[in-house]
C-alpha positions as a Markdown table, in Angstrom:
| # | Residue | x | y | z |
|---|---|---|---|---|
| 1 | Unk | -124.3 | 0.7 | -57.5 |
| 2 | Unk | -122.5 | 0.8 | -60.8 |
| 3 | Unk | -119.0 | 0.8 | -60.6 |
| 4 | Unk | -117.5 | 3.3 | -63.2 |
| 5 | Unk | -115.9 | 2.2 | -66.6 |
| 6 | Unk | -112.3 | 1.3 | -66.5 |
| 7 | Unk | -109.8 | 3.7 | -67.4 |
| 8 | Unk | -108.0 | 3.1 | -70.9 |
| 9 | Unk | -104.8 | 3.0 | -69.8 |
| 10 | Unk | -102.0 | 5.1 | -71.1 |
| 11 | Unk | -104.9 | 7.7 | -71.0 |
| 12 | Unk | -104.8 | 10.7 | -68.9 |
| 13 | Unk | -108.3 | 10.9 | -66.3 |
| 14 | Unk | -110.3 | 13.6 | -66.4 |
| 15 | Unk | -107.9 | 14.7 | -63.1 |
| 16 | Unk | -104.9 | 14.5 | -65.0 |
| 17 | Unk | -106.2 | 16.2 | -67.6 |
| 18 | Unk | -107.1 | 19.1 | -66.0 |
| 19 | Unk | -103.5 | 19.4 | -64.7 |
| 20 | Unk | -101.6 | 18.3 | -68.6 |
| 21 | Unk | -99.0 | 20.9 | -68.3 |
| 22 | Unk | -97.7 | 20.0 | -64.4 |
| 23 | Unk | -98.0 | 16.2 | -65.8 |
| 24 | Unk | -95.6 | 17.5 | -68.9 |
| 25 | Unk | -93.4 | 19.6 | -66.9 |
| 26 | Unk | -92.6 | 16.8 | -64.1 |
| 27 | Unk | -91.9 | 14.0 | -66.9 |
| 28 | Unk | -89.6 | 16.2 | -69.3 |
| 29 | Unk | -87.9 | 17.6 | -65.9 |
| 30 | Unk | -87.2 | 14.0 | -64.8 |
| 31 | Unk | -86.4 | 12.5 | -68.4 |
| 32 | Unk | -83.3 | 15.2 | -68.8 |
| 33 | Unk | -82.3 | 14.1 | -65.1 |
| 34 | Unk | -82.6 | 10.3 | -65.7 |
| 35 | Unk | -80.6 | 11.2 | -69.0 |
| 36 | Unk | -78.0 | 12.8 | -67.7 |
| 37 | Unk | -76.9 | 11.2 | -65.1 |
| 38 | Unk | -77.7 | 7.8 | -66.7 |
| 39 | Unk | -77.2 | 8.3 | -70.6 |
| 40 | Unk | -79.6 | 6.8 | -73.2 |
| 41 | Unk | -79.2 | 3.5 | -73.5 |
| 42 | Unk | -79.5 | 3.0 | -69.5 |
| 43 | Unk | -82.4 | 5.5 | -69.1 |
| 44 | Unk | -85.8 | 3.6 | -69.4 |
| 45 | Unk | -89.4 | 4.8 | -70.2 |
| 46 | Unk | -90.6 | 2.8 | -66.8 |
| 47 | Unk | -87.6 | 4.6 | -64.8 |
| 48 | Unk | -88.6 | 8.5 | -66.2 |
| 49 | Unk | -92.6 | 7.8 | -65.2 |
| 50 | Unk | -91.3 | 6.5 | -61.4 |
| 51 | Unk | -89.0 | 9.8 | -61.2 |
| 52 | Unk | -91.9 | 11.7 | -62.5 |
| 53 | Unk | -94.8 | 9.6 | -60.2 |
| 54 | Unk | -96.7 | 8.5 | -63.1 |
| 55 | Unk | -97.8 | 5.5 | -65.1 |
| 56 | Unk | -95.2 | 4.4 | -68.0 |
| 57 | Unk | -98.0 | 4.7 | -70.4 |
| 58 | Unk | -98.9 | 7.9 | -69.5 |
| 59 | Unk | -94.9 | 9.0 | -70.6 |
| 60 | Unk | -95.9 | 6.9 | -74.2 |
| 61 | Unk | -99.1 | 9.0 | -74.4 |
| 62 | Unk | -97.7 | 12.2 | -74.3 |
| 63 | Unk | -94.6 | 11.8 | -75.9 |
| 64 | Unk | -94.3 | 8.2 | -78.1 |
| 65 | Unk | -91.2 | 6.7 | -77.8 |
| 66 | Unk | -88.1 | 7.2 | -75.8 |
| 67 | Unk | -86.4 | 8.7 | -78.4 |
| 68 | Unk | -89.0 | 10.9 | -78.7 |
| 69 | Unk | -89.1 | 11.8 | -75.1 |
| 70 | Unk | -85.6 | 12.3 | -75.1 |
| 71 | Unk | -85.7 | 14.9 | -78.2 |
| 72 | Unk | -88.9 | 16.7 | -76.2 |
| 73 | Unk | -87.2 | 16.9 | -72.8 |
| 74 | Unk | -83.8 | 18.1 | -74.5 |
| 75 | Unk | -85.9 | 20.5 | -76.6 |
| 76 | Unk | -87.6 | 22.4 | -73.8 |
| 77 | Unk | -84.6 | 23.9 | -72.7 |
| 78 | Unk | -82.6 | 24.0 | -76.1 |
| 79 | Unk | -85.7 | 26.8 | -77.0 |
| 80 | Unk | -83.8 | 30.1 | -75.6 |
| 81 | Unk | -80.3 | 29.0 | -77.0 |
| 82 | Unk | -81.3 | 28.5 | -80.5 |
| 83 | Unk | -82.8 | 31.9 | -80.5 |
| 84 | Unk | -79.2 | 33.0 | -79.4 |
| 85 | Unk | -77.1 | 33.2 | -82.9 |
| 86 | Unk | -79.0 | 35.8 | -84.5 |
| 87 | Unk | -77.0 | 37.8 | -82.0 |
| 88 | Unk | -73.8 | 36.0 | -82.0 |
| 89 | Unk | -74.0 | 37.6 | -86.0 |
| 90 | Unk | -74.6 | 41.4 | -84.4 |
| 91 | Unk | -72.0 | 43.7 | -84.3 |
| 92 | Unk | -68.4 | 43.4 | -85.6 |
| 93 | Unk | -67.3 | 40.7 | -87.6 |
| 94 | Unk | -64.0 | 40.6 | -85.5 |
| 95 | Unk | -65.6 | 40.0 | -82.0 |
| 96 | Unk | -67.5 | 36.7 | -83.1 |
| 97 | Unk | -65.2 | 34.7 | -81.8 |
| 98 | Unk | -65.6 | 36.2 | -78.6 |
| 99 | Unk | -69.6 | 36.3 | -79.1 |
| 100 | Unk | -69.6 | 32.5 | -79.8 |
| 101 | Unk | -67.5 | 31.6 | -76.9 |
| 102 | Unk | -69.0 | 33.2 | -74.4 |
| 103 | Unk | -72.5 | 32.4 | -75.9 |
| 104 | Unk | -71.4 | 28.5 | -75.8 |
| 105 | Unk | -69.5 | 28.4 | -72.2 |
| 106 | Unk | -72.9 | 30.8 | -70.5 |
| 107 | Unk | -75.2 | 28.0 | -71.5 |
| 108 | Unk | -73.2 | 25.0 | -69.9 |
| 109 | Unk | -72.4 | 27.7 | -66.9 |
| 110 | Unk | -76.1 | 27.9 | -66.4 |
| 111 | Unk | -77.7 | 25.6 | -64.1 |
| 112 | Unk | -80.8 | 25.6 | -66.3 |
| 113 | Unk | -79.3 | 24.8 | -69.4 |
| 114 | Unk | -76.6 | 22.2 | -68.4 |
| 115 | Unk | -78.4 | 18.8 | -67.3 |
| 116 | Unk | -79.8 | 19.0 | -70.9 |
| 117 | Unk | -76.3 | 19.8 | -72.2 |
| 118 | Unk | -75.1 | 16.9 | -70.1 |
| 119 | Unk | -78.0 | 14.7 | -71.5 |
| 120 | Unk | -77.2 | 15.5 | -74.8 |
| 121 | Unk | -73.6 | 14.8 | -74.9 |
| 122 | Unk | -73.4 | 11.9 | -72.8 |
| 123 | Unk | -76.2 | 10.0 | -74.9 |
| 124 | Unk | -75.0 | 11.1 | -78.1 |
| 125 | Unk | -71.7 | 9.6 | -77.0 |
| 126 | Unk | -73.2 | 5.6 | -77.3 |
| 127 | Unk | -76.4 | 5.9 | -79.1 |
| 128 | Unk | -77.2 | 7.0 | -82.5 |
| 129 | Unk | -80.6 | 8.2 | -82.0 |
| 130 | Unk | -79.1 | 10.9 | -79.4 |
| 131 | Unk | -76.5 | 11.6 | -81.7 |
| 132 | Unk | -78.8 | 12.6 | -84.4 |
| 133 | Unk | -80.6 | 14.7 | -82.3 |
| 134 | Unk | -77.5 | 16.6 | -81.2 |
| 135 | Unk | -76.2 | 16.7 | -84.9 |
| 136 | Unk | -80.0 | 18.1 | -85.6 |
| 137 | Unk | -79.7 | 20.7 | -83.0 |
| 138 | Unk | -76.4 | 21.9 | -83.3 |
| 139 | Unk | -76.0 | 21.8 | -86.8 |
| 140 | Unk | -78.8 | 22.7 | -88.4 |
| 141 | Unk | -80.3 | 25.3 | -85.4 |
| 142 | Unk | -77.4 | 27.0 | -84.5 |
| 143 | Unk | -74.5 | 25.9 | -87.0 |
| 144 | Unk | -76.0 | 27.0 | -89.7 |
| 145 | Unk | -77.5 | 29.7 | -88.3 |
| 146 | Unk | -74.3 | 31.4 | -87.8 |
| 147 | Unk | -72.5 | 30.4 | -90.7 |
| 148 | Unk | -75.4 | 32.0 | -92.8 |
| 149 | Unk | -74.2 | 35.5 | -91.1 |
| 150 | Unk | -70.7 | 35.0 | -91.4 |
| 151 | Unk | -70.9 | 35.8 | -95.7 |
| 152 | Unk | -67.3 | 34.3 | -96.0 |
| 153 | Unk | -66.1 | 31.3 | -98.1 |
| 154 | Unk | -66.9 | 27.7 | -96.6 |
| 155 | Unk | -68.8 | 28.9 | -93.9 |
| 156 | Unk | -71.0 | 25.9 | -92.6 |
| 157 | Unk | -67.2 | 24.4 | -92.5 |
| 158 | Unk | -65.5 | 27.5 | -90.2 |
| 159 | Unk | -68.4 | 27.1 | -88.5 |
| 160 | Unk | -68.4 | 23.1 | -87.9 |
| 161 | Unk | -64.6 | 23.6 | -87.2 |
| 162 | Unk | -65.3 | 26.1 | -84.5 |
| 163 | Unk | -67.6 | 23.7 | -83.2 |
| 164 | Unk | -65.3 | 21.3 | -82.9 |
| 165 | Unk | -63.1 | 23.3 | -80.7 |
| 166 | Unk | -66.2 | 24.3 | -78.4 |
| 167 | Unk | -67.4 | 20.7 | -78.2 |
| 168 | Unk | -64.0 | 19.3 | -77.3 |
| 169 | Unk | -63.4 | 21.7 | -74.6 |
| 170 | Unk | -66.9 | 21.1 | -73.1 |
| 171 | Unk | -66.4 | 17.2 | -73.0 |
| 172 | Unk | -62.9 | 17.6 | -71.1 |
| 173 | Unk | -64.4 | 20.1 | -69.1 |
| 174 | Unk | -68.2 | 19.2 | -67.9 |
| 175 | Unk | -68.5 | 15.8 | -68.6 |
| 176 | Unk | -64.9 | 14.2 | -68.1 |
| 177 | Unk | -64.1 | 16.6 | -65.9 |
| 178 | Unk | -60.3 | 16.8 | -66.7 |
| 179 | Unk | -58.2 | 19.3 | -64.0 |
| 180 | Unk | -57.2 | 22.0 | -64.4 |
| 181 | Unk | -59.4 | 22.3 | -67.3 |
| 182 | Unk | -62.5 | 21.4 | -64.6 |
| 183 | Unk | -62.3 | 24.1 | -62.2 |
| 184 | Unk | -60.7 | 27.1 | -64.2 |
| 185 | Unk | -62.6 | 30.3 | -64.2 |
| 186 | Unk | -64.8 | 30.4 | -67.0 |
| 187 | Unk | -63.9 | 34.1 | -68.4 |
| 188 | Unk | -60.1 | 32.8 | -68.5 |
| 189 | Unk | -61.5 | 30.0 | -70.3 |
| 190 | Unk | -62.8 | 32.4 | -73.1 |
| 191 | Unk | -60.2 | 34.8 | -73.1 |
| 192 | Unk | -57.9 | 31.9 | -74.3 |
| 193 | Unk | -60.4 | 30.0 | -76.6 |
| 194 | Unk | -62.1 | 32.9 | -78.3 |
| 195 | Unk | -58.8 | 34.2 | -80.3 |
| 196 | Unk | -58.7 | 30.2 | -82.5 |
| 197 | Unk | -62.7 | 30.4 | -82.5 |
| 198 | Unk | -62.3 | 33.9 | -84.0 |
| 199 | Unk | -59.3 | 32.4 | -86.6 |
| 200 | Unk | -61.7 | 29.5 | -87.3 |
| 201 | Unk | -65.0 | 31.8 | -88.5 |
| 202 | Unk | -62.6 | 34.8 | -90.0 |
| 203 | Unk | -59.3 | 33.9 | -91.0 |
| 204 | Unk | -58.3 | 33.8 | -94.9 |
């Protein structure tokens, strides 16, 4: 009997195949894990395939590169918040302080959204190929996006500054984990922030 042709590896079988978007879903779900809780540099391709219980070249054929995986797995659940500051532009110009904040703070309140957030900031923190991906993400598909509403002088730079508030508040608060800071209520959180975030987009 004629034993079949080997497998080319880093190739999906005709099994695999078959089931591309399970394969996809378990190796993006395991990548942001392995990223967040291990940051870039110390997340490997070979350690994402055993969380995901597949072959390391399977991970390359899907995705390239780690950098590229990273980007993929971060992207995945990045979709619904970039689709988020055409609203934060609705309505009046003097609650978009308010509509940014609580925009910012739901997404790393959400379980679903904040092992990618996680990922994100704790990669971009050492590693310049996660940093450009954050800086691609934040400024370019939601920085920007704002600032185009906003129809004020230096805009991208109200926006970038209001950033910087939000960003610094989220490292202290989710990823250093700095008390009280850590465990205050969220909506007290806003209430507090969204008045300099509004000064930041609005003021003269």
């Amino acid at each position: 009997m004629t034993s079949a042709a080997p497998r080319r590896r880093g190739r999906p079988s005709r099994t695999e195949s078959a089931d591309v978007p399970a394969a996809r879903d378990r190796i993006l779900a395991a990548a942001r894990e392995e990223f967040s809780e291990r940051g870039y540099d110390k997340t490997s391709v070979r350690g994402i395939a055993k969380a995901a219980g597949v072959d390391a070249a399977l991970v390359h054929h899907y995705f390239g590169t780690k950098e590229q995986v990273f980007e993929a797995s971060i992207e995945v659940v990045f979709g619904p918040l970039l689709n988020a500051p055409g609203s934060i532009g609705e309505g009046p110009l003097d609650g978009v302080g308010e509509r940014l904040a609580r925009f910012f703070f739901g997404a790393w309140e959400s379980p679903a959204t904040r092992s990618a957030l996680l990922a994100v900031v704790r990669s971009a923190m050492n590693h310049e190929a996660a940093a450009a991906v954050f800086r691609r993400l934040v400024s370019t598909q939601i920085l920007r996006r704002v600032a185009a509403q906003l129809d004020l002088p230096d805009a991208e730079l109200r926006a970038e500054l209001a950033a910087a508030q939000l960003v610094g508040i989220a490292m202290l608060r989710y990823v250093i984990k700095v008390e009280p800071l850590a465990s205050t209520d969220p909506e007290q959180i806003i209430a507090r922030v969204a008045p300099a975030i509004q000064a930041h987009l609005t003021s003269p």
